[in-house]
C-alpha positions as CSV (number, residue, x, y, z in Angstrom):
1,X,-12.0,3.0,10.3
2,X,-10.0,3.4,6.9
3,X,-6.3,3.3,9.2
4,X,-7.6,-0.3,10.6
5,X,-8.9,-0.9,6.6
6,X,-5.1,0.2,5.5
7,X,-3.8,-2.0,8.2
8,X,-5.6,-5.1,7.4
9,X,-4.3,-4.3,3.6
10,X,-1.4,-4.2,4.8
11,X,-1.1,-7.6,6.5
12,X,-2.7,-9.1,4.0
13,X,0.3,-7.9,1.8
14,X,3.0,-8.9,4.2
15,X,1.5,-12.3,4.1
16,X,1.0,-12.8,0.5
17,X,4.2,-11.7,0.0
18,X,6.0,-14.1,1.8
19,X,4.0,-17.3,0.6
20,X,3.6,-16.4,-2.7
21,X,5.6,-13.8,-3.6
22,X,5.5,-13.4,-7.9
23,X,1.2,-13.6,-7.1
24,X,1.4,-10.6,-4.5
25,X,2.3,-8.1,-7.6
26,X,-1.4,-8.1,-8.8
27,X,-2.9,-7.2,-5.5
28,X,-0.2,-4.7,-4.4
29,X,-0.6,-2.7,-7.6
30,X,-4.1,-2.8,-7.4
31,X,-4.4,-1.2,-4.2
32,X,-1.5,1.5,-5.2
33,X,-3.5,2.0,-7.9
34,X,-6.8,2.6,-5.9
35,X,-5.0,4.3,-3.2
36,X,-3.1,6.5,-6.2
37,X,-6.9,7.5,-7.5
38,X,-8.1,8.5,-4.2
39,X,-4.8,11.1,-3.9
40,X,-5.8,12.5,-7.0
41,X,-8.9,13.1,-5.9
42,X,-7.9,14.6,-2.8
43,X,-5.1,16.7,-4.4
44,X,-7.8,18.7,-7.0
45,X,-9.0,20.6,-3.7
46,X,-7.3,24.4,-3.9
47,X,-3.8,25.0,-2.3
48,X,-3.1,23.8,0.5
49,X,-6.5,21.6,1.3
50,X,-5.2,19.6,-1.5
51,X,-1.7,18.7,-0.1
52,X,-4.0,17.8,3.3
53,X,-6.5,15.6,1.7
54,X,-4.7,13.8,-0.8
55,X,-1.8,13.2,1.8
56,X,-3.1,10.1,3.7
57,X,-3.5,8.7,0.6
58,X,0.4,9.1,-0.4
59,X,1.4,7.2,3.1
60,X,-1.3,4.7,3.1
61,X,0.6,4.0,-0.5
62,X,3.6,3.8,1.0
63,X,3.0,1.4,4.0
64,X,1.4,-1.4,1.1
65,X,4.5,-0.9,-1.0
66,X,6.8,-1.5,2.3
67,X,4.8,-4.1,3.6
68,X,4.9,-5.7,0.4
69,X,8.5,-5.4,0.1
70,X,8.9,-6.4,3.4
71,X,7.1,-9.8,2.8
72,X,9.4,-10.9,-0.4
73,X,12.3,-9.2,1.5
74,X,12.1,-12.0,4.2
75,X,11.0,-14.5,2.0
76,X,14.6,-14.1,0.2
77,X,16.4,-14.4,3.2
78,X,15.0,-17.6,4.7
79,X,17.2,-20.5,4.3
80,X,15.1,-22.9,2.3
């Protein structure tokens, strides 16, 4: 349920980045920052628990930022 949540995030990103890409900012550091809490969270388990739970987190942050990236990435290299 949360990988089809991050997905959808995701797209949503992708999208808004392409269209409008100065107003996709806002939302994309919004979610890092939500996503950024929940690792926090994760990570105060002991040892090695907390390197497990706060590690979906860490790549769920990483696939908005790239998506996000992506979207103004291709945005710049369309010819109008």
């Amino acid at each position: 349920m949360v990988v089809a949540v991050v997905i959808g995030v995701c797209a949503v990103l992708a999208v808004l980045a392409f269209f409008v890409p100065r107003l996709s900012r806002h939302p994309e550091r919004g979610t890092q920052r939500t996503l950024g809490a929940g690792a926090r969270a994760g990570g105060k388990a002991p040892g090695v628990l907390g390197r497990l739970f706060s590690k979906p987190f860490h790549t769920s942050s990483r696939a908005v930022s790239r998506s996000g990236s992506a979207g103004r990435r291709t945005r710049r290299r369309m010819p109008f």
